[in-house]
N, C-alpha and C positions, 0 to 999 in steps of 0.2 A: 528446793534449790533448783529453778527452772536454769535453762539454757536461753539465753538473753539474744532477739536475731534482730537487729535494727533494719527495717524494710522501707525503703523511698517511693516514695509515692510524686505524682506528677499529673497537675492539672484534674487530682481526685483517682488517677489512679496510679496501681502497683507501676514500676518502674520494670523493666525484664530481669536488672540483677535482684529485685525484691525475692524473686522466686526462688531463682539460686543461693538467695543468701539462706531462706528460708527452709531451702532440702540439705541445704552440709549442716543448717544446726539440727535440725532432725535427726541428719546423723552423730552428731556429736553425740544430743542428750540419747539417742539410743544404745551407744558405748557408755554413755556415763549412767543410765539405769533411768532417766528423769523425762520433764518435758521439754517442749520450747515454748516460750513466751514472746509474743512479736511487739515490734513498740510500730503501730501507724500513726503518720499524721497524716490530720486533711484528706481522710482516705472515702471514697462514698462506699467499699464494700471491707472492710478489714474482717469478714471472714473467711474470704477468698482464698486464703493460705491456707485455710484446712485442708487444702487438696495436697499441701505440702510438708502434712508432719504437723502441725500449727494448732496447739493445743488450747492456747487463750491468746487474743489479740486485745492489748490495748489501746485503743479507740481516743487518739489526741484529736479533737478540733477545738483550735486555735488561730484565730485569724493575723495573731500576731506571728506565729511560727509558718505562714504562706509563706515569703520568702526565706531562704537557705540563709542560719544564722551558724555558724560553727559554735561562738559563744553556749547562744543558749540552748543548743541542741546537744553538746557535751555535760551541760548544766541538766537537762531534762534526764537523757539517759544515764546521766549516773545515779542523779533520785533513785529513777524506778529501779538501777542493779542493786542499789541500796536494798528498798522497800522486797526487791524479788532474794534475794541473798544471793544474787546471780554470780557464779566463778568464771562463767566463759561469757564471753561478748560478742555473738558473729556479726561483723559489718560486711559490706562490700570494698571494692578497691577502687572507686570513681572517684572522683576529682572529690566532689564534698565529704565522702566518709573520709579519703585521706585527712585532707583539712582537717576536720573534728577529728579525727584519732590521737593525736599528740595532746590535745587538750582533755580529753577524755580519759586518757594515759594518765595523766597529771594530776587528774581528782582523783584516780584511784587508784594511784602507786601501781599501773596496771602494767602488764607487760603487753605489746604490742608489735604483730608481725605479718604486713602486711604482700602481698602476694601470693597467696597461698593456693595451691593448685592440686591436692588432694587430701581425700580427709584423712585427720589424727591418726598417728601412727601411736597416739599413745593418751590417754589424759589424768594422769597422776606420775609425773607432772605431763602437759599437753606437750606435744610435740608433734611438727609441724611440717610439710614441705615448702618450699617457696621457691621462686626465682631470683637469681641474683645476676650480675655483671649485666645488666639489660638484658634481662632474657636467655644471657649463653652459658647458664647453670644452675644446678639447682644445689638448696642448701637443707639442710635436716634440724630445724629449728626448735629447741626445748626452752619452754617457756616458765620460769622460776618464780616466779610472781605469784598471789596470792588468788591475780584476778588476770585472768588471759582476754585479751582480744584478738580476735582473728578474722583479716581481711584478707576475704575472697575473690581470687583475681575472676575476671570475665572469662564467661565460656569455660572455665577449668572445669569445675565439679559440676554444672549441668542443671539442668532441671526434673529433680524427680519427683514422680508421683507417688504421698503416699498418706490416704485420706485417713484421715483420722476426725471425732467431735471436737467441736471448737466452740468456746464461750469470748463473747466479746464484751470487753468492761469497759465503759465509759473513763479516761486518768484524765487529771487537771495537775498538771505539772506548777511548781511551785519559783516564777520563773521571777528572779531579782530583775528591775527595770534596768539596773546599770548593765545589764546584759546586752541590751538595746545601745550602744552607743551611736552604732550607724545605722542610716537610715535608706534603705531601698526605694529611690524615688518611683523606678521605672525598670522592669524586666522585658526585652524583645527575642522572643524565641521563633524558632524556626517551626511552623504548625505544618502538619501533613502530611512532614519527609522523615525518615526513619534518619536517628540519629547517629553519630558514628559509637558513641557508648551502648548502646543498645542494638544497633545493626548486625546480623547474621552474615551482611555481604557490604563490603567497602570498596565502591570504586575509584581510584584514585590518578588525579594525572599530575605532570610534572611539566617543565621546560619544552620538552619535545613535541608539546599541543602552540606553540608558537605565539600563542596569545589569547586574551580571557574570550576572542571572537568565536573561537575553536570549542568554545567549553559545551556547548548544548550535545556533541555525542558523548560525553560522560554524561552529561543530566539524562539523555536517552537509554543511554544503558543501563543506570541507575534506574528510572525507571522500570523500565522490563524488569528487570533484576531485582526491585523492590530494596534496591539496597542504598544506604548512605550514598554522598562525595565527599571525596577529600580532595587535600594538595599537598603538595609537598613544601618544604618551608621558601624555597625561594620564589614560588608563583606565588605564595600571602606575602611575600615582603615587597614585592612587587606589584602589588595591588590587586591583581587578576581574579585572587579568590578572597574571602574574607578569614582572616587570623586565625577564627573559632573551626573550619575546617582545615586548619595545618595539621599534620599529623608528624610524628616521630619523636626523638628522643627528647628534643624542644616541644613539643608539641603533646598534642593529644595523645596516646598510646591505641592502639589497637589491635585486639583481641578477639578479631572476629570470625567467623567460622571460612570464611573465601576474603581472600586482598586482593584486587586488580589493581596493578601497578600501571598505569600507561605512557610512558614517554618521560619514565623516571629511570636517571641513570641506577639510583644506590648508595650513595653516600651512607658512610658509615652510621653519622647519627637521624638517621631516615630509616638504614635496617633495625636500629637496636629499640625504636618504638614500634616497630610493627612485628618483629620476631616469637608475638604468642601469637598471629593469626597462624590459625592451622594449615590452610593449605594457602600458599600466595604463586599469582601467575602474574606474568610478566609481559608486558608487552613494548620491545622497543626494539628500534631498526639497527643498534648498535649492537653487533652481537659479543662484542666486548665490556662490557656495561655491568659492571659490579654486581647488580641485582637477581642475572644470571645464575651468581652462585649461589644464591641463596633460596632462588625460586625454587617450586615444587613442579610447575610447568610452564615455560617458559616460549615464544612467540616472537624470531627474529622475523620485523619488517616493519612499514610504515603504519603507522596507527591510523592514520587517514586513509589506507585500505585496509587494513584490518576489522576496527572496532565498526565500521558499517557492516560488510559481512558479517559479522559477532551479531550485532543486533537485527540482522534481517531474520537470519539462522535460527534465533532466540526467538522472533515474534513467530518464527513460524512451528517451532516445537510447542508455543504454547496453545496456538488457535489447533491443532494436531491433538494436545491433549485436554483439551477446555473439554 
């Protein structure tokens, strides 16, 4: 009775939350006496996890499971928790594992609780931490169910290293075609640039960049900084940035280890999406500006002097430390 760690894979490989999801089941099944079992798809190395607890990896290639199906991918994984006699289920907390979680819920009478930000405090029965009210508390979550799911929020529990053998088996999921109703004509992804789900550093501007002419010293910082762009929801609504970079309570959620805020006031549901980055600086010339209170370091002035000095500063610590 393995510990069940669903790990996403992207363009053949791990995904960054793959890893983390991979080390809390580790820890799970090491509270619970057992192993972990990982389900990849489409993956070219699915033994890679061993370096993460990762005892057997199930090796899906299926060219119909390339694109994100929620149907059939709740469909798949509840087979294998079937076939593994799996009680606990660690996913992620991204946009697709939510998706499929409710579905997956469904097939297995499972309980389900997602944002979960450190490991079990218990598991007979599993109990759980999470975040609640967007981020501004946490809740102590006992899961009564027969079969636990637990989605791990970004950046919470981390990435640990802890190498263990690992056998990798070829599975062939048993997947109904009415599974398939729709059809993915066409997927356009962003290649090159760190994403905001996956990014350790998110730079982000709002109104106070005046317009989308302005935007290349965020892409310059981001740059240096290896890190994502975002925006804030009224520079996507207004055309300047594109939707899939909107960040907050509408938007994207962000969890990521540094937020630079630039020339964003604060608005309430802009803080309550980004309130699990760990540390957020702030850059705006309003030194009244909601965001303020919330920041961890904060930067009254004009961003058009500012974030150029920021980046001179930066390229020059890095060619210092090359």
């Amino acid at each position: 009775m393995s510990v069940l760690a669903y790990t996403e894979s992207e363009n053949g490989k791990f995904r960054k939350n793959a890893r983390e999801v991979a080390s809390y089941a580790s820890e799970v099944a090491r509270q619970m006496g057992t192993s972990v079992t990982a389900i990849t798809v489409n993956n070219n190395n699915p033994g890679e996890l061993a370096a993460y607890g990762v005892s057997k990896s199930l090796d899906i290639q299926d060219p119909k499971l390339k694109v994100f199906n929620a149907r059939a991918y709740a469909a798949m994984i509840a087979e294998i928790a079937g076939k593994e006699g799996a009680k606990v289920i660690v996913i992620s907390s991204g946009a697709d594992a939510k998706f499929l979680a409710g579905l997956l819920a469904g097939r297995l009478n499972a309980g389900y609780v997602p944002n979960v930000v450190a490991a079990p405090q218990g598991t007979d029965p599993v109990v759980v931490k999470r975040t609640v009210f967007s981020n501004k508390g946490f809740a102590h979550t006992r899961i009564l169910a027969d079969t636990a799911i637990i989605g791990v929020s970004n950046n919470a529990f981390g990435k640990v290293e802890n190498p263990v053998e690992n056998t990798v088996e070829s599975y062939t999921p048993t997947l109904d075609e009415g599974l398939f109703g729709t059809e993915s004509v066409e997927v356009d992804k962003v290649v090159g640039k760190a994403t905001i789900a996956d990014a350790d550093i998110v730079v982000s501007g709002g109104r106070g960049l005046k317009g989308p002419e302005n935007w290349g010293m965020i892409e310059e910082l981001a740059e240096v900084l290896g890190a994502a762009t975002a925006c804030s929801k009224p520079v996507s609504d207004m055309g300047w940035r594109p939707h899939s970079e909107h960040v907050g309570q509408t938007g994207k959620p962000v969890a990521s280890n540094l937020y630079i805020a630039i020339g964003i006031s604060g608005a309430i549901q802009h803080l309550a999406g980004v309130n699990a980055a760990k540390v957020k600086v702030v850059i705006n010339i309003d030194p009244d500006a909601p965001f303020f209170k919330a920041a961890d370091y904060g930067i009254v002035g004009d961003a058009f002097e500012v974030v150029p000095k920021l980046i001179e500063k930066l390229k020059e610590f890095k060619t210092q430390t090359a």
